[in-house]
DOPAGU-652254 format. One record per residue (C-alpha): residue in three letters; x, y, z. Coordinates in steps of 0.02 Angstrom, whole numbers, plus 32768, in hexadecimal, padded with zeros to 4 digits. Last residue first. Layout:
BEGIN
ALAXYZ
...
end
This chain:
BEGIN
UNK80B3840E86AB
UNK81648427865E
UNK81DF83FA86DF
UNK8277847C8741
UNK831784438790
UNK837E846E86F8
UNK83ED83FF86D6
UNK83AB834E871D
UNK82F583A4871F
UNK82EB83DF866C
UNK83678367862C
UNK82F582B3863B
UNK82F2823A86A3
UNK833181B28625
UNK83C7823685CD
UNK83F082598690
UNK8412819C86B1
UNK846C81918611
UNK84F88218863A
UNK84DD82B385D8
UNK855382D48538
UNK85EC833C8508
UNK86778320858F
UNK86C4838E85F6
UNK878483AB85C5
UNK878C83058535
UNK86D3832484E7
UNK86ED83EE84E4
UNK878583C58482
UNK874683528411
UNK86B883C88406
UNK872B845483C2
UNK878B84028355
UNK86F7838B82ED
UNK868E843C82E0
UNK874284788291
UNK874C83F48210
UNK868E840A81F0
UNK867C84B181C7
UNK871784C1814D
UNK86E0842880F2
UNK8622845F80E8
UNK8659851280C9
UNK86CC84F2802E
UNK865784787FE7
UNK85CE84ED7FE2
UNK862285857FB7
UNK8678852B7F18
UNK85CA84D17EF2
UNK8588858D7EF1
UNK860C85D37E6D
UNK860185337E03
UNK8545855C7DEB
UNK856E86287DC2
UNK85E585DC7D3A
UNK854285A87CE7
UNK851D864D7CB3
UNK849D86307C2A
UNK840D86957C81
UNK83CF85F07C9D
UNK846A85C77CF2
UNK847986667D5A
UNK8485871D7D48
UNK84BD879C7DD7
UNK848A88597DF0
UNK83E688097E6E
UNK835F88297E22
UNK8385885F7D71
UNK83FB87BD7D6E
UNK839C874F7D86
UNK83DB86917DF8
UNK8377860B7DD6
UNK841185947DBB
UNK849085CF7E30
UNK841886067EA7
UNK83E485487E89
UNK848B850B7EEF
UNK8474858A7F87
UNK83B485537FA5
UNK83EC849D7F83
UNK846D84987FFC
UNK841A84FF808F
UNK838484928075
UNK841483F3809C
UNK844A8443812A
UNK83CC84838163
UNK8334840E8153
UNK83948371816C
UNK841483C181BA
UNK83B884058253
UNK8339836B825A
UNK8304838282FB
UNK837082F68342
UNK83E782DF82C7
UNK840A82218301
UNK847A81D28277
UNK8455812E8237
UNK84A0814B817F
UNK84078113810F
UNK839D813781A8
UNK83C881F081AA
UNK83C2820A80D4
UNK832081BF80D9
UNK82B6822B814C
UNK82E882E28178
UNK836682E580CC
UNK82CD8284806F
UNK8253830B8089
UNK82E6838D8079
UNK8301836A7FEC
UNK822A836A7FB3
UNK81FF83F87FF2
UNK829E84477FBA
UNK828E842F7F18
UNK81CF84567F11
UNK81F985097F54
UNK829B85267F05
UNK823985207E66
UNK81C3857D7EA0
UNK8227861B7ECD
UNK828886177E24
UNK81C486357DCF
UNK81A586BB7E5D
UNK826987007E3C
UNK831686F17E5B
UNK83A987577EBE
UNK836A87AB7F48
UNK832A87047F92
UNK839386827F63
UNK840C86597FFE
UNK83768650803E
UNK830486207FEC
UNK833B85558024
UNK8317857880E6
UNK828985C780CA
UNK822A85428065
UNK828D84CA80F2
UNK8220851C8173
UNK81858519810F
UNK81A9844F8107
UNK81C5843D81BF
UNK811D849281DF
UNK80CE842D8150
UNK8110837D81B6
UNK810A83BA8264
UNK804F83C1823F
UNK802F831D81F0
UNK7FFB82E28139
UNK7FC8823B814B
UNK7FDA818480D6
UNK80948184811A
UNK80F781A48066
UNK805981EB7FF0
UNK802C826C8083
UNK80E4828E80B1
UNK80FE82BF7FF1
UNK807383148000
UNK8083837480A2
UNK814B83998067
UNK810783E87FBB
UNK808784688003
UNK81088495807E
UNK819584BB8002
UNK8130851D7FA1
UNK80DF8584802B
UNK81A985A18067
UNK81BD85D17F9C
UNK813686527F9C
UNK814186AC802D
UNK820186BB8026
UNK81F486EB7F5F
UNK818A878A7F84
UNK81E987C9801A
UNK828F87C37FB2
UNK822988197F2B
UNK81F888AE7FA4
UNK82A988AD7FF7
UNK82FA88B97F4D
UNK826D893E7F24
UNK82B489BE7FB2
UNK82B189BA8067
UNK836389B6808D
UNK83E2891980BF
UNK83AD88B48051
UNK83E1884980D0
UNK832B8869811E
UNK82C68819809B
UNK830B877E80CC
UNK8316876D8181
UNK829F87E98193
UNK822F878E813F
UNK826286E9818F
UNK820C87258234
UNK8173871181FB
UNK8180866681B5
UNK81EE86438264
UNK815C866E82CC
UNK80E88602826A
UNK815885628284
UNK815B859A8345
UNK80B1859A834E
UNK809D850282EB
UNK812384B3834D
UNK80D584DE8400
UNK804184A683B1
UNK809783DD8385
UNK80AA83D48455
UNK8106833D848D
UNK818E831183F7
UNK818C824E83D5
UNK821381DF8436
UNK82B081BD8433
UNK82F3815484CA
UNK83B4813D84C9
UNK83C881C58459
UNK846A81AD83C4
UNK850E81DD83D0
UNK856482798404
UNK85FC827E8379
UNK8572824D82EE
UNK84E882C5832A
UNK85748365834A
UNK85C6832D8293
UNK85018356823A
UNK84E783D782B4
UNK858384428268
UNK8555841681BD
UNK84A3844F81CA
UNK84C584FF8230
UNK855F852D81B2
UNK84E684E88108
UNK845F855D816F
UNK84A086028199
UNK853A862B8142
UNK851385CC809E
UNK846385E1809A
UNK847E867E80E6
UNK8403873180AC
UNK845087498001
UNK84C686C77FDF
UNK851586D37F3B
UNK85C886977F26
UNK863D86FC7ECE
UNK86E2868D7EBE
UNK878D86EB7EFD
UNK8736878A7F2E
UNK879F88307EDD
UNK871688857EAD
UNK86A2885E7F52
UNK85DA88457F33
UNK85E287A37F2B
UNK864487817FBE
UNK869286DB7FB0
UNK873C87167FEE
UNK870C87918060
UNK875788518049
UNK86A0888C808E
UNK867D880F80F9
UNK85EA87BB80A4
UNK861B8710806B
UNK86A486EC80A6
UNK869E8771814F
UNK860386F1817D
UNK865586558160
UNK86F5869181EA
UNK866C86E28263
UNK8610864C8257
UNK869C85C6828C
UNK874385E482F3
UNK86C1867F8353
UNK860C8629835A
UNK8645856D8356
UNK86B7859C8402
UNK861B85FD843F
UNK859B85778413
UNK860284EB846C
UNK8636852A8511
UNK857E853F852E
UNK854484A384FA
UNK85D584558551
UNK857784AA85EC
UNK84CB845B85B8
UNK851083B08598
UNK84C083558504
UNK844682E484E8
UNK8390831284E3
UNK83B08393843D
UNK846A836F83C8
UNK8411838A8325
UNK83968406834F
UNK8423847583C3
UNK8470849E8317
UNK83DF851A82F8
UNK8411858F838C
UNK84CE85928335
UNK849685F58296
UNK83F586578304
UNK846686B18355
UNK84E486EB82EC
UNK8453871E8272
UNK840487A08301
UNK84B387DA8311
UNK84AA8805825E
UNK842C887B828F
UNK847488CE8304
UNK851788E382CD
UNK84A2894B8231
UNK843789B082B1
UNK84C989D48302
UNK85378A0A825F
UNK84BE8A868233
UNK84578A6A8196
UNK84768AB880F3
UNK85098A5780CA
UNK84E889AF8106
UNK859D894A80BB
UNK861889ED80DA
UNK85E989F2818B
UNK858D8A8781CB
UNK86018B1281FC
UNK85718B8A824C
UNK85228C1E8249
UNK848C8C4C82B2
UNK846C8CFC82A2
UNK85108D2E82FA
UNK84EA8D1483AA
UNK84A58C6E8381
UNK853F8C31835A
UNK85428B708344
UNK85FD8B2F8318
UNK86248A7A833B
UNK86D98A808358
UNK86D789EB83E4
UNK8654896F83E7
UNK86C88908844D
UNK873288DE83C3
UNK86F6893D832E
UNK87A9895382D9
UNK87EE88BA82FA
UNK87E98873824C
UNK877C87FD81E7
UNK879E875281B5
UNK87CC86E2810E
UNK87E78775808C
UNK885187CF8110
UNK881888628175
UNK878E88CC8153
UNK86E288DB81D2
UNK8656885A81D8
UNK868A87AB8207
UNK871187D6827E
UNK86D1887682CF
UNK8618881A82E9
UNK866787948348
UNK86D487DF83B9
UNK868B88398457
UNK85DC8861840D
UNK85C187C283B9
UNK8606875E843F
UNK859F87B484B7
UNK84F787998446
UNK852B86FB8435
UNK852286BA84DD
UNK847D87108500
UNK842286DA846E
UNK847486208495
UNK843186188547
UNK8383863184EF
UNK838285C18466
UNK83CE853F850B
UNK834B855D856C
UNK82B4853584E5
UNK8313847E84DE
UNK833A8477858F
UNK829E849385C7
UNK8247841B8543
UNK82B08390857E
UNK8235832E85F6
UNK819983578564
UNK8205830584E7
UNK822983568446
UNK81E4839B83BB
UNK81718429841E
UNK821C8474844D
UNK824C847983B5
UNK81E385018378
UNK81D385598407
UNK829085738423
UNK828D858D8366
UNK81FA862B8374
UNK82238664841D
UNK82AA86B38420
UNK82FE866B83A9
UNK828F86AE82FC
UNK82638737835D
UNK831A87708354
UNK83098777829D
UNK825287EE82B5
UNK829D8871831A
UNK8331887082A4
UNK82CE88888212
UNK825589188274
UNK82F089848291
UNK832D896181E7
UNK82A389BC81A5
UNK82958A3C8217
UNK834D8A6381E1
UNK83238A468127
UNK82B98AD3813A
UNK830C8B438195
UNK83A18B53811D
UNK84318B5F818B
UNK84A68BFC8192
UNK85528BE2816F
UNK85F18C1D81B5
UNK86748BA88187
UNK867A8B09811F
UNK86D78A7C8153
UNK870E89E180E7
UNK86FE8A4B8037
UNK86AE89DE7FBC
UNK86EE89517F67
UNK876A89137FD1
UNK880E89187FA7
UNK884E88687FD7
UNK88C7885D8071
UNK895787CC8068
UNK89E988598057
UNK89B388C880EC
UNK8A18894F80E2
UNK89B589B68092
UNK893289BA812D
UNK8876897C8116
UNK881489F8814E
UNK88008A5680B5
UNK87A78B1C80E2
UNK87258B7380A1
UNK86E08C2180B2
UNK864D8CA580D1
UNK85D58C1780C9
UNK85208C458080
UNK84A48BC1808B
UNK84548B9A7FF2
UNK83CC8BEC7FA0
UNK83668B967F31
UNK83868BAB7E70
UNK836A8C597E19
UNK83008C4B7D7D
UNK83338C6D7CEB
UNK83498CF87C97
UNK83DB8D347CEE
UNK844D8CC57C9E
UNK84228D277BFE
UNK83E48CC87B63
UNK84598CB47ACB
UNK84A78BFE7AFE
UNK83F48BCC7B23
UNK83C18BF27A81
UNK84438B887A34
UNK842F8B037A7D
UNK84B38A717A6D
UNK845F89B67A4B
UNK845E89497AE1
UNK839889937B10
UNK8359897A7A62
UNK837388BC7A77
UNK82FA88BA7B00
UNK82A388347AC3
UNK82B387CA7B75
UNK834B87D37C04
UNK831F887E7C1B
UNK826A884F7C3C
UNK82A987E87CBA
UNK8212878D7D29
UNK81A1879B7C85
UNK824087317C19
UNK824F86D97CBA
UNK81AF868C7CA2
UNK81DB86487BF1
UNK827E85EC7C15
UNK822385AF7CD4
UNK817B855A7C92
UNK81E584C27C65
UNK823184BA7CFD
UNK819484E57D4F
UNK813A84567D09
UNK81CE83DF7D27
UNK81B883FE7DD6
UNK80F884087DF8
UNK8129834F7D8A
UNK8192831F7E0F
UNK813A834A7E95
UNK80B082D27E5A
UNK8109824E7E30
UNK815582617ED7
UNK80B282497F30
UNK805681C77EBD
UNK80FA81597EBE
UNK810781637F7D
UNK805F81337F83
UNK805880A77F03
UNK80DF805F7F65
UNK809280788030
UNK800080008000
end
């Protein structure tokens, strides 16, 4: 009975599949009207050559710095230029991407605190689901110390094209005179925004990248190697893959000149969710399996936390725009419609699998739909959007339920299996869907297929890099205090053995 099921269900992804891959040549024509007859438009103008500058009309103001200054020092041999000046003086904001980004980091840290603690907290055990919702909150504090001490200086300011420099330690040299109409020295990568709205919200991102790896290790490990874990993994780890790919002399930064490969990643599929995956992925294998798994205690607390993180994507996505302007609009767009996508796809694949579609089972699907756009999302369109959709629903399908048994690993909540492997298709079809009126960048159907050897190079690179140094730093952890709970406390449960405190 379970064949023809399984056959109905994927035959019928796969032809919502090949119908939009067949759709896709023509749609993008309407997504990219540039891309379409617009032969005229590569041919010189003459009558533009004769009208005034003046005649047109003027573009939106930008902030206006008095000067500019390179932070990266001559003498530094192994330094890239970056593209843009690394600190800009004097500026004054533009108010409304401020209020803008604001509201997007508002919404990111909602996605912790409480939308993921929520969200797997009703996925596991009712005698762990302190410790699971405790440790997305320990981890927003941890990393917002890191970040402000360390973190956000080495991912985010010029250095090297592997790591940032010094220059923000402690917060320090963060300009905000309100004495003198509010100018600032934003950083070079938000530049109408003040540099504290910006740490900000790319804090929010620092803390949601190690709170997902807690699904793959949850109801097993030790809540002080926990501890000692995310903040290791936060400096020798994210701050290194974030300055990559969006420091601003990074290697695989996109939008840097001298960038070794130009890897698109708009919002972190790469930084985010391939780094969260991979890291759980080696944390599951090096901790083992569960003594006693058992089905998740509360499927509303994961609907509410499912719906939480929906909402909260948009400022995930929209808001590394970075300004509230029609990349944030079709970012916005493509988020809605690929995580609905992705959901619609996972229930019926799940429906012709088990017989039943199931609430963890759409709510896991919208949150791989987010997961795979991304990387995506300021760089395709609706048609692009739906593709990623019914690839993903279906990936990350197997990733959560095949590809686990096939190799016996215990990822607990499924933090590769959604993340990981969304994270990989998200930043693999960039490459593919990828317009270039949206986003700057064209991709394979654009006929740029170098763009696809680009995002396999960030991929691989960051899976390798990721998990050599996950493999360091809990080996360590393992051989000073040991990684994992001792079996008595696994059977009673962590809330009480850890925590002192029960769910009633």
């Amino acid at each position: 009975m379970k064949l023809p099921r399984i056959l109905t269900g994927l035959a019928a992804a796969l032809a919502t599949a090949m119908f939009i891959g067949l759709a896709a040549p023509a749609a993008v024509a309407q997504d990219n009207p540039a891309a379409a007859p617009a032969a005229p438009a590569a041919t010189p103008a003459a009558p533009a050559a004769t009208a005034p500058a003046a005649a047109k009309p003027a573009p939106p103001a930008t902030p206006a710095c008095a000067g500019a200054v390179a932070a990266i020092p001559e003498t530094d041999k192994f330094a890239a230029v970056p593209a843009v000046p690394a600190i800009l003086t004097n500026c004054t904001p533009s108010g409304g991407d401020t209020a803008w980004m604001l509201t997007s980091m508002a919404l990111v840290l909602m996605m912790t605190i409480p939308g993921l603690g929520l969200f797997y907290g009703g996925m596991v055990q009712k005698k762990n689901v302190g410790d699971t919702v405790m440790t997305s909150f320990a981890i927003t504090c941890l990393v917002t110390v890191l970040f402000a001490v360390v973190t956000y200086s080495l991912a985010f300011t010029a250095g090297s094209p592997f790591v940032g420099g010094f220059s923000r330690v402690f917060l320090q040299g963060i300009l905000s005179d309100v004495n003198n109409g509010g100018i600032g020295n934003p950083n070079s990568l938000a530049p109408t925004i003040p540099e504290t709205v910006y740490m900000c919200f790319q804090m929010t991102f620092a803390i949601i990248t190690p709170a997902l790896i807690a699904g793959a290790f949850a109801e097993r490990m030790k809540f002080s190697a926990m501890l000692w874990f995310i903040g290791l993994w936060a400096i020798f780890v994210y701050a290194p893959v974030a300055h990559w790919l969006w420091g601003p002399d990074g290697i695989f930064n996109s939008s840097n000149d001298a960038a070794w490969v130009k890897v698109l990643d708009f919002a972190g599929g790469t930084v985010v969710h391939i780094n969260a995956g991979v890291a759980g992925l080696v944390a599951a294998i090096m901790l083992g399996k569960r003594q006693e798994p058992g089905p998740g205690h509360n499927m509303v607390l994961t609907f509410i936390g499912a719906g939480l993180l929906w909402v909260g994507w948009f400022g995930f996505n929209a808001g590394s725009a970075v300004s509230a302007g029609v990349q944030a609009g079709m970012a916005m767009t493509v988020t809605q419609i690929a995580t609905a996508v992705a959901a619609m796809t996972w229930m019926f694949v799940e429906w012709a699998h088990r017989g039943k579609p199931t609430v963890i089972g759409i709510c896991s699907g919208a949150v791989a739909g987010l997961v795979a756009i991304t990387p995506a999302s300021g760089f395709v369109g609706p048609i692009g959007a739906m593709a990623i959709g019914v690839a993903c629903g279906v990936g990350c399908y197997w990733g959560a339920t095949g590809l686990k048994h096939m190799f016996g690993y215990d990822d607990a909540l499924d933090c590769f299996g959604v993340h990981g492997v969304g994270g990989m298709i998200g930043a693999f079809l960039t490459g593919v869907f990828a317009v270039q009126q949206y986003g700057g960048t064209a991709g394979l159907i654009e006929g740029n297929a170098h763009q696809v050897i680009n995002q396999c190079i960030g991929i691989i690179t960051v899976i390798v890099y990721d998990a050599i140094v996950t493999v360091i730093i809990l080996s360590i952890i393992k051989a000073v205090i040991g990684l994992r709970v001792t079996e008595e406390v696994e059977r009673d449960g962590l809330d009480l053995a850890l925590h002192g405190e029960v769910v009633h």
